[in-house]
C-alpha positions in Angstrom: 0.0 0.0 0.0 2.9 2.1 0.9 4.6 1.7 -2.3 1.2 3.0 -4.1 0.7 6.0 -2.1 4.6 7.1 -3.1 3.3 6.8 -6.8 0.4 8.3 -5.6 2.3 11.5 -4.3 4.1 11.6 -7.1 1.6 11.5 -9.7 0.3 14.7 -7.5 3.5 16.5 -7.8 3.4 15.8 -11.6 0.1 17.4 -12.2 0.7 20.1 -10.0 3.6 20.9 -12.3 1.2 20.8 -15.6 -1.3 23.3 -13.9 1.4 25.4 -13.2 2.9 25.4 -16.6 -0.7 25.6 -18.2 -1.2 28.8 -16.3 1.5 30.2 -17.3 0.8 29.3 -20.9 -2.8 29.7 -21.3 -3.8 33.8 -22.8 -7.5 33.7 -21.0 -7.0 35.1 -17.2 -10.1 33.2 -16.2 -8.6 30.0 -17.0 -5.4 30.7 -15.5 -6.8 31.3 -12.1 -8.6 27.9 -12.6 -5.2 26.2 -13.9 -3.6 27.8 -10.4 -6.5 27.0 -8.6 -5.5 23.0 -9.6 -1.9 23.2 -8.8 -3.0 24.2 -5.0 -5.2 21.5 -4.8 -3.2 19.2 -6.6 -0.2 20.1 -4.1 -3.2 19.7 -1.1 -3.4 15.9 -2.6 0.1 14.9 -2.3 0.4 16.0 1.1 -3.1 14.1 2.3 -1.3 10.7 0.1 1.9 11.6 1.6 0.9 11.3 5.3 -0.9 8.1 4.3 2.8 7.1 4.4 3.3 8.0 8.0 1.1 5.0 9.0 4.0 2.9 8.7 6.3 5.1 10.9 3.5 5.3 13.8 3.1 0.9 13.6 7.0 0.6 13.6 6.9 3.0 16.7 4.1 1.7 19.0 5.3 -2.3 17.7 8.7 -1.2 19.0 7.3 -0.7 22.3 5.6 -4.0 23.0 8.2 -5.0 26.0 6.8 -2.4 27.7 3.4 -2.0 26.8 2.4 -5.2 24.7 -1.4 -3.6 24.9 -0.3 -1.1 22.0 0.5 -3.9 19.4 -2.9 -4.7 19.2 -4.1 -0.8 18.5 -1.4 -0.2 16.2 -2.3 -3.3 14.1 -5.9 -2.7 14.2 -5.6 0.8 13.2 -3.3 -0.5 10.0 -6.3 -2.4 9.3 -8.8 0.4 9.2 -6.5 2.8 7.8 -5.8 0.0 5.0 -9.6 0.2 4.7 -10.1 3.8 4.6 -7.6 4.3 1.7 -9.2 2.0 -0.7 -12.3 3.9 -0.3 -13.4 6.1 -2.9 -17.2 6.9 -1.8 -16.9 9.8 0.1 -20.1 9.2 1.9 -18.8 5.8 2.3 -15.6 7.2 4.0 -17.8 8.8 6.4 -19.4 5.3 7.8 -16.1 3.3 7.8 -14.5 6.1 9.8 -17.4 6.5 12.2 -17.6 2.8 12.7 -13.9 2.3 12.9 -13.7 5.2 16.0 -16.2 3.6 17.9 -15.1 0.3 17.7 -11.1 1.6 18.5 -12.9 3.8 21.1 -15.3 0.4 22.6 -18.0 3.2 22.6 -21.2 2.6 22.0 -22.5 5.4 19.9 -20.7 8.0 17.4 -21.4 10.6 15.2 -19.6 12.9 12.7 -20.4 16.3 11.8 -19.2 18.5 8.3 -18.2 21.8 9.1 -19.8 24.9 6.8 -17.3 28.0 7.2 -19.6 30.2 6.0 -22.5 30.1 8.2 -19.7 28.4 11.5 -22.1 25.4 12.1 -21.8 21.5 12.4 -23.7 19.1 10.3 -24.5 15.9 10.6 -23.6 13.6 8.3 -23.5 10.4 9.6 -24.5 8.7 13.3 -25.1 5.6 14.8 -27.3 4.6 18.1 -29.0 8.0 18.5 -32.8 8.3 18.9 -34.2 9.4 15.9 -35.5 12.7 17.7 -31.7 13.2 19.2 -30.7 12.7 15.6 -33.0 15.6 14.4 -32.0 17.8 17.1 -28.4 17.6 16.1 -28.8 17.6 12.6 -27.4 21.4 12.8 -25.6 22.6 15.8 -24.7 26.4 16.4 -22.0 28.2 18.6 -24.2 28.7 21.1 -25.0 24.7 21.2 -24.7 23.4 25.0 -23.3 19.7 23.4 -19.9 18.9 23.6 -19.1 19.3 20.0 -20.0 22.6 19.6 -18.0 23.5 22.9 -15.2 21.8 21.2 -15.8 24.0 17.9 -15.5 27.0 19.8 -12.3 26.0 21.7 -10.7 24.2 18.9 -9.6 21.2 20.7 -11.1 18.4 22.4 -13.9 18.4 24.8 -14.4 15.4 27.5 -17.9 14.7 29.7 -17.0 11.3 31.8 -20.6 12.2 33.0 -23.4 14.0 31.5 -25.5 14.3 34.9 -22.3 16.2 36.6 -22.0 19.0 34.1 -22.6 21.8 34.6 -22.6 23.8 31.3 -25.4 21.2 30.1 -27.5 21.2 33.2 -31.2 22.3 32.4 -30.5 22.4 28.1 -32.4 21.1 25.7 -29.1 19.4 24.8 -29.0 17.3 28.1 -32.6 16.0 26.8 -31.5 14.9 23.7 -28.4 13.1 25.5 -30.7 12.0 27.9 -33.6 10.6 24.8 -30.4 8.7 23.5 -29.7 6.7 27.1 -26.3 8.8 26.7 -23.8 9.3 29.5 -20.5 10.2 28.8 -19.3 11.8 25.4 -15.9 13.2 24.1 -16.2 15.6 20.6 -12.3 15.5 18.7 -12.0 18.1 16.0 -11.3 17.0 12.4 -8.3 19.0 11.5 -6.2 18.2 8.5 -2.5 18.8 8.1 -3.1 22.0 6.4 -4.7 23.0 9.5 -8.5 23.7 7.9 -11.2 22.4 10.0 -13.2 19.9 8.2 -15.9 18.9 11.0 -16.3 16.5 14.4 -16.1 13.1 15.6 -17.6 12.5 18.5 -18.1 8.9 20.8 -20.7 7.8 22.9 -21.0 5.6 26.1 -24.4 4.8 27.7 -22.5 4.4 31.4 -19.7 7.1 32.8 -16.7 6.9 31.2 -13.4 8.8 31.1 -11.2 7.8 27.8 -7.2 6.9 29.2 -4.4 9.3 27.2 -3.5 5.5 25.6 -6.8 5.3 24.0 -6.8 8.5 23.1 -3.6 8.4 20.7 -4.9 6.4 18.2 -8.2 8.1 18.5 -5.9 11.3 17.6 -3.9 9.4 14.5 -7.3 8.1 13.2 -9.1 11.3 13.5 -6.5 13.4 11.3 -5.7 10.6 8.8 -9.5 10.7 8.1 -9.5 14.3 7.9 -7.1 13.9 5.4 -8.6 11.6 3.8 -11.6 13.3 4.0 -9.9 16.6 2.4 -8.4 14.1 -0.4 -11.9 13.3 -1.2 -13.3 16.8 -1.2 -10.2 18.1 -3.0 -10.3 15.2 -6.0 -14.0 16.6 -6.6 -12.9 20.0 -6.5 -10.2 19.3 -8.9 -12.8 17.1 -11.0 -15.1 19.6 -11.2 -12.5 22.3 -11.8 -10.6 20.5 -14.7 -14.6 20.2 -15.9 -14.8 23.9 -16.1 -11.7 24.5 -17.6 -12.0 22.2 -20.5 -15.6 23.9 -20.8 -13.8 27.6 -21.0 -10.8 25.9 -22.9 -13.5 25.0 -25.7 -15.2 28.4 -25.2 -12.1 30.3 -26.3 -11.0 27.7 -28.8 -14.1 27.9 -30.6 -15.8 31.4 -30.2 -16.0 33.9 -32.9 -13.8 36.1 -31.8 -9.8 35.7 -32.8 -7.7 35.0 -29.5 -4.0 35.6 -29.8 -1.4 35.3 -26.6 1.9 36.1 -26.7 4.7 37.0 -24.6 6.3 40.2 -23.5 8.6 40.4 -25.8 5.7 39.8 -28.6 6.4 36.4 -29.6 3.3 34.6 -30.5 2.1 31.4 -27.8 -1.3 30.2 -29.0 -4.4 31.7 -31.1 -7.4 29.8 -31.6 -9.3 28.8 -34.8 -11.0 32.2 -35.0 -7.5 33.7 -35.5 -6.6 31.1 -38.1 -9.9 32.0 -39.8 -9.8 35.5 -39.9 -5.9 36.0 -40.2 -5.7 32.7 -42.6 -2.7 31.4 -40.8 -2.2 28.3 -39.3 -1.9 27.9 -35.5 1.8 26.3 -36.1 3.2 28.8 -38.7 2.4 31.5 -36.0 3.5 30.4 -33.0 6.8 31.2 -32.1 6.9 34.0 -34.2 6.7 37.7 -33.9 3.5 39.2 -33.4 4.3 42.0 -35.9 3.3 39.2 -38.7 -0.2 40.1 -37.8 -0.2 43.6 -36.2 1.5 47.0 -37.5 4.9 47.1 -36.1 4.9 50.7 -34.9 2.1 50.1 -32.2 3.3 46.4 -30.7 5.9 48.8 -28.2 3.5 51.4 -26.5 0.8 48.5 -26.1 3.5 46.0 -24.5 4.2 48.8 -22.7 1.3 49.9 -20.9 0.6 46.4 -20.5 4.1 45.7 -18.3 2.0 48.3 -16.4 -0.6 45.8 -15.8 -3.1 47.9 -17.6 -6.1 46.4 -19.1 -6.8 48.1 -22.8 -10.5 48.0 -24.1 -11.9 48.7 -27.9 -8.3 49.1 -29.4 -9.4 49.7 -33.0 -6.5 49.3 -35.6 -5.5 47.4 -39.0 -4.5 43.9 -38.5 -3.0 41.6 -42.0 -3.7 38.4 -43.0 -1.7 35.7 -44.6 -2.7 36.7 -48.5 -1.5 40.3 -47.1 -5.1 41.7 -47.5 -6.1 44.0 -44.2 -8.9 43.5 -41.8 -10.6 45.8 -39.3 -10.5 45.0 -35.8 -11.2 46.0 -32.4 -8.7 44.3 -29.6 -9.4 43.9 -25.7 -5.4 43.3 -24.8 -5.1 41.9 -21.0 -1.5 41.3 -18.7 -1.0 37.7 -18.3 0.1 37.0 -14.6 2.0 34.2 -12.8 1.1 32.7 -9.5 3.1 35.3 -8.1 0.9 38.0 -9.5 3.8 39.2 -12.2 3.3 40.0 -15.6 4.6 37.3 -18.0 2.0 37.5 -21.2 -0.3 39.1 -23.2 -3.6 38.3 -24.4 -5.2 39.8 -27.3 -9.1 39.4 -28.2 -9.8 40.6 -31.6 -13.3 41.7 -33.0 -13.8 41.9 -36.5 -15.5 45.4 -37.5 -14.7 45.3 -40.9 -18.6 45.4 -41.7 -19.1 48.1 -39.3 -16.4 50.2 -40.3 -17.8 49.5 -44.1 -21.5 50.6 -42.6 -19.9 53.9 -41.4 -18.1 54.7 -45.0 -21.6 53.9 -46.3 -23.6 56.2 -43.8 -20.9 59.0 -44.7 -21.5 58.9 -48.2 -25.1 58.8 -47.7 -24.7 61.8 -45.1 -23.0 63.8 -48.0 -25.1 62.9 -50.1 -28.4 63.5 -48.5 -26.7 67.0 -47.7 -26.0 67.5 -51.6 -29.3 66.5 -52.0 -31.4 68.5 -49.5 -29.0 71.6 -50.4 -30.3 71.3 -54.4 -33.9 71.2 -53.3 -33.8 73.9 -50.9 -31.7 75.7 -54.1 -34.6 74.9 -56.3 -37.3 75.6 -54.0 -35.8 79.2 -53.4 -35.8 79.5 -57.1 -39.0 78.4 -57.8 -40.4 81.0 -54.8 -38.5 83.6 -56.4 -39.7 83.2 -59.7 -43.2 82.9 -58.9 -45.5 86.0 -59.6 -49.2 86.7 -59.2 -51.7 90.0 -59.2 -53.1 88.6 -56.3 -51.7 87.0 -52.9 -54.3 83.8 -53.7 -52.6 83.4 -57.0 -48.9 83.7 -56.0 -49.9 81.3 -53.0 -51.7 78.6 -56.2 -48.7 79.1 -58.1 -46.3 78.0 -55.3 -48.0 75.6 -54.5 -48.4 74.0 -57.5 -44.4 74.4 -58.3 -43.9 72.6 -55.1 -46.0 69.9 -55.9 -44.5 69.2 -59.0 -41.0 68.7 -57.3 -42.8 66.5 -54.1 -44.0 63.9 -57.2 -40.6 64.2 -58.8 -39.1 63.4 -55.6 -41.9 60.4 -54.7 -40.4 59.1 -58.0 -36.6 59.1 -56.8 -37.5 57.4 -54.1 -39.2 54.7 -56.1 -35.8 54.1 -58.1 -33.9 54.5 -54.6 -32.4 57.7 -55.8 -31.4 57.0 -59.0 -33.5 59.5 -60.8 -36.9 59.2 -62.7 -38.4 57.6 -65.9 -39.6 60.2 -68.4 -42.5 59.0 -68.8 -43.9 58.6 -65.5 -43.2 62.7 -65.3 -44.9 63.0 -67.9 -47.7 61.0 -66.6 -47.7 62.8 -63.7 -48.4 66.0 -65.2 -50.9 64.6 -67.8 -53.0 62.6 -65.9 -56.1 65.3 -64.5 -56.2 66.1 -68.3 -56.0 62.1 -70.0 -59.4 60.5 -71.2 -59.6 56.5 -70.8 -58.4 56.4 -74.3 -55.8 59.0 -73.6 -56.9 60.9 -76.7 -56.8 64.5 -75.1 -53.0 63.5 -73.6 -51.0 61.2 -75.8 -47.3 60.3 -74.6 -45.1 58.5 -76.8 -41.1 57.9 -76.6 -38.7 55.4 -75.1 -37.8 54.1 -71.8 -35.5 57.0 -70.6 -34.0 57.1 -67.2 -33.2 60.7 -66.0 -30.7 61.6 -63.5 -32.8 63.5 -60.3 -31.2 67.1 -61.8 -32.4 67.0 -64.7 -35.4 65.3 -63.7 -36.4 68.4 -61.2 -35.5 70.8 -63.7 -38.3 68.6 -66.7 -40.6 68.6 -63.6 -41.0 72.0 -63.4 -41.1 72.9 -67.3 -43.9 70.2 -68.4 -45.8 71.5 -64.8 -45.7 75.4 -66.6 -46.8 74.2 -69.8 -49.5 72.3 -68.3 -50.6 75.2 -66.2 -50.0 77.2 -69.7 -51.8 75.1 -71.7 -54.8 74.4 -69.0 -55.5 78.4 -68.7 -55.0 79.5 -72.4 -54.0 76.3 -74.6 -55.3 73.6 -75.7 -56.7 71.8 -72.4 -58.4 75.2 -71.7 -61.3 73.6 -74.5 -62.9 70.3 -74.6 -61.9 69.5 -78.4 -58.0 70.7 -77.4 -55.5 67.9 -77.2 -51.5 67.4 -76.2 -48.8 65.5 -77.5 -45.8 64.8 -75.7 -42.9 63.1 -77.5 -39.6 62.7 -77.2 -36.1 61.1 -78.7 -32.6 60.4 -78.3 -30.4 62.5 -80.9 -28.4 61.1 -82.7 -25.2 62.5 -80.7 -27.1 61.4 -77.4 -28.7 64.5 -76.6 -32.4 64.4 -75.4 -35.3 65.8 -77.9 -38.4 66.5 -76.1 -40.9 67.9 -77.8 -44.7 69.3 -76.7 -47.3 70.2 -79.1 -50.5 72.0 -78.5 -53.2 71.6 -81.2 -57.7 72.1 -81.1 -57.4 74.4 -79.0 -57.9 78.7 -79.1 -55.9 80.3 -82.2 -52.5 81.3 -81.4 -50.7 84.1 -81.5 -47.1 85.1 -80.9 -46.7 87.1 -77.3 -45.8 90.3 -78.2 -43.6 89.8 -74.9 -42.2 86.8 -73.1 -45.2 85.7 -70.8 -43.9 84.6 -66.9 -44.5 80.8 -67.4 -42.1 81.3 -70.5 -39.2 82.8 -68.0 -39.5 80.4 -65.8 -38.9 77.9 -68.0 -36.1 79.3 -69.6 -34.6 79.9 -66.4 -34.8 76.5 -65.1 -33.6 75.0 -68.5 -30.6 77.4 -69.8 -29.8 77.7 -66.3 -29.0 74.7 -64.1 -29.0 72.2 -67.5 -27.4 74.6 -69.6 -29.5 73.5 -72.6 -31.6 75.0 -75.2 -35.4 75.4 -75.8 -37.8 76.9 -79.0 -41.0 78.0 -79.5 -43.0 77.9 -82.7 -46.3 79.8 -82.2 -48.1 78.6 -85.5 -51.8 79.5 -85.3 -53.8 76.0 -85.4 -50.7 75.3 -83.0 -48.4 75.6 -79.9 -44.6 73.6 -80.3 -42.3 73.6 -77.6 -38.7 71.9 -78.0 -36.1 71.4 -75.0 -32.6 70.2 -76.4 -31.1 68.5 -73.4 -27.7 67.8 -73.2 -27.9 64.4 -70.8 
């Protein structure tokens, strides 16, 4: 048994040693603390294994004394035999029954009972009993500082507590805990701490005689042996489930970083590469072996790895780092880093640990949104231009009729504008302008209003500027043209040139005899205005009699 506890110990030492050097390694400062979290409790493991191997020492010792007291030979080989026992246990809640039973029969008591120790709220439970009245076992089941029973007077002493006689005590006399003692035909009762060899108090074992008895300092040493070697062994068992549950954890956070979305890079203060997971060979298209061990300059620009190293020797902590990271293929990618210190067990700096976000698409998003800022501005800024030009051009006699004639200027544009929005600001159709214009004055047959040309897709300039000219020769044409009469009738038509220049042509015909203005009416100037102006094109008139022509020459 001996010889497997050395391997035992040794194995401990070995892991210890792995934890250490994982947490040394590893770039996420969560799983370090686990990693040196392990190594303590590894190291906790060997020493509970390695006192295992003291059993030997204390059987040689009280064996070497049987001349003088031959009683011993017997305890020390009947407490080999339960320690023996107690090792090759690996139920904990097992544990607790073979040490209870093996106290009271090295103790010849007649009842026992063990008790688990919670630090936080400084209270005993029981765990495990034998010979108790059911209602003594209830009582007991948590016991408080201010407990009359032996074990919690022992708790708050921190050492042994003796009562050769329950009847003659006096801090029990008139409890409740003297009825319980009493409920379990108990008389005498001793409550021995359960302290391991790294001193933490893991609970209470306490023996039970139904006459008055006083233990002898002989049966009280192995008592004392057996009581910490199954603290230790209780510790081993507490501390293997601890370090089961927190290897558990960090294989569950190991996989987290391995296989989150986010590239995670550490290296070491000199900014040599030490692990990245798949997300960094994803984004940055390297390999996890042609990175490691080299410089971290292969991924990040070379003129910001020495401030950053440097605030981080400073233990800082830097958030939303935004920069220009390369990949393998030399193309460049967007990021935002969260760079952390790496600490040892002694709380120095030894790493970094870089977590990359990928903002590329955001940063594209914001170039986008800029140009559509601009461009809205450009946009709202020729509206507004227009708008003040069309209010400044407007005339009337009358407020009512410079108030109609605004209006119906800035309805024109508002449709023109409904129709940009249609082709998501690429401009409008022709013909749905003219449609727009023609449609209060179009018959089912459209034989008052015909339209005829080809698909044409002008850009929004222009298509403001043709807006507002067919909207005055409607107006025109409505008040003194041909849509003035019921027998009147408009064509619109229109054509590319054949050096790409845009034709558009409106006739009048049926309607009131035309003459020639002997000056140029205000719908006239408006229209020149908007289409020599902004479009720097050119327009005739040719004022026959039975007929109205209009020509705009655009140059598209």
């Amino acid at each position: 048994m001996l010889q497997r506890l050395s391997e035992q110990v040794r194995a401990c030492h070995e892991r210890a040693a792995e934890a250490k050097s994982n947490a040394e390694a590893t770039a996420d400062p969560e799983l370090k603390a686990d990693f040196l979290d392990m190594e303590r409790r590894w190291l906790a493991l060997a020493r509970s294994y390695a006192y295992g191997e003291s059993l030997g020492d204390f059987a040689v010792a009280t064996s070497g004394t049987r001349q003088k007291l031959p009683e011993q030979d017997d305890d020390a080989l009947r407490l080999q035999e339960i320690s023996t026992l107690l090792f090759q246990e690996g139920n904990i809640d097992v544990l607790y029954d073979r040490v209870l039973d093996a106290v009271i029969s090295l103790m010849c008591a007649d009842m026992g009972s063990m008790q688990k120790f919670d630090s936080e709220r400084n209270e005993l439970h029981l765990i495990a009993w034998r010979g108790f009245h059911p209602e003594s076992a209830v009582f007991w089941k948590c016991v408080r500082l201010d407990s009359t029973s032996t074990c919690a007077v022992a708790l708050s002493a921190g050492r042994r507590v003796m009562v050769p006689d329950i009847e003659a005590c006096d801090f029990m006399a008139g409890t409740p805990d003297l009825d319980a003692y009493r409920r379990s035909g108990i008389r005498a009762v001793q409550s021995t701490p359960l302290v391991s060899r790294s001193g933490r108090l893991l609970g209470m074992i306490s023996t039970h005689w139904r006459e008055p008895h006083q233990p002898t300092e002989r049966a009280l040493r192995p008592l004392d042996v057996l009581a910490r070697q199954a603290a230790d062994l209780i510790e081993r068992s507490q501390i293997e489930a601890a370090l089961r549950e927190s290897e558990g954890r960090s294989r569950w956070l190991a996989s987290i970083v391995e296989f989150c979305d986010d590239p995670v890079v550490s290296k070491t203060l000199d900014g040599i590469i030490v692990s990245c997971n798949k997300s960094a060979e994803r984004i940055f298209g390297y390999s996890a072996q042609e990175v490691i061990g080299k410089a971290m300059t292969i991924l990040s620009p070379p003129e910001e790895e020495p401030a950053l190293l440097e605030r981080i020797r400073r233990g800082e902590r830097i958030e939303h780092y935004e920069t220009v990271s390369r990949r393998k293929d030399g193309s460049r990618v967007d990021v935002s880093l969260s760079i952390s210190p790496i600490k040892n067990a002694e709380g120095k700096v030894v790493g970094v640990s870089k977590i990359a976000r990928d903002i590329t698409e955001r940063k594209r998003n914001e170039a986008q949104i800029a140009i559509l800022a601009r461009e809205a501005e450009h946009r709202a800024k020729n509206v507004l231009a227009t708008v003040q030009a069309t209010v400044n051009l407007s005339q009337s006699d009358t407020p009512d009729g410079l108030k109609r004639a605004i209006q119906g200027r800035l309805q024109a544009l508002a449709n023109v504008h409904a129709l940009f929005v249609q082709s998501r600001w690429i401009g409008a159709e022709l013909h749905d302008l003219v449609m727009q214009e023609l449609s209060p004055y179009r018959r089912d047959d459209g034989a008052r209003a015909r339209i005829d040309g080809p698909d044409l897709m002008l850009e929004p300039n222009t298509a403001q500027t043709i807006a507002v000219a067919l909207h005055e020769l409607a107006t025109n044409a409505a008040k003194y043209g041909a849509l003035s009469v019921p027998e009147g009738h408009v064509q619109v038509e229109w054509s590319r040139a054949s050096d790409g220049r845009l034709v558009l042509r409106w006739t009048e015909s049926g309607g009131p005899p035309v003459m020639k203005p002997t000056r140029q009416g205000f719908g006239t100037h408006v229209i020149e205005r908007m289409i020599r102006g902004p479009l720097n094109s050119e327009m005739r008139f040719d004022w026959r009699v039975e007929a109205l022509a209009y020509e705009i020459i655009v140059r598209t």
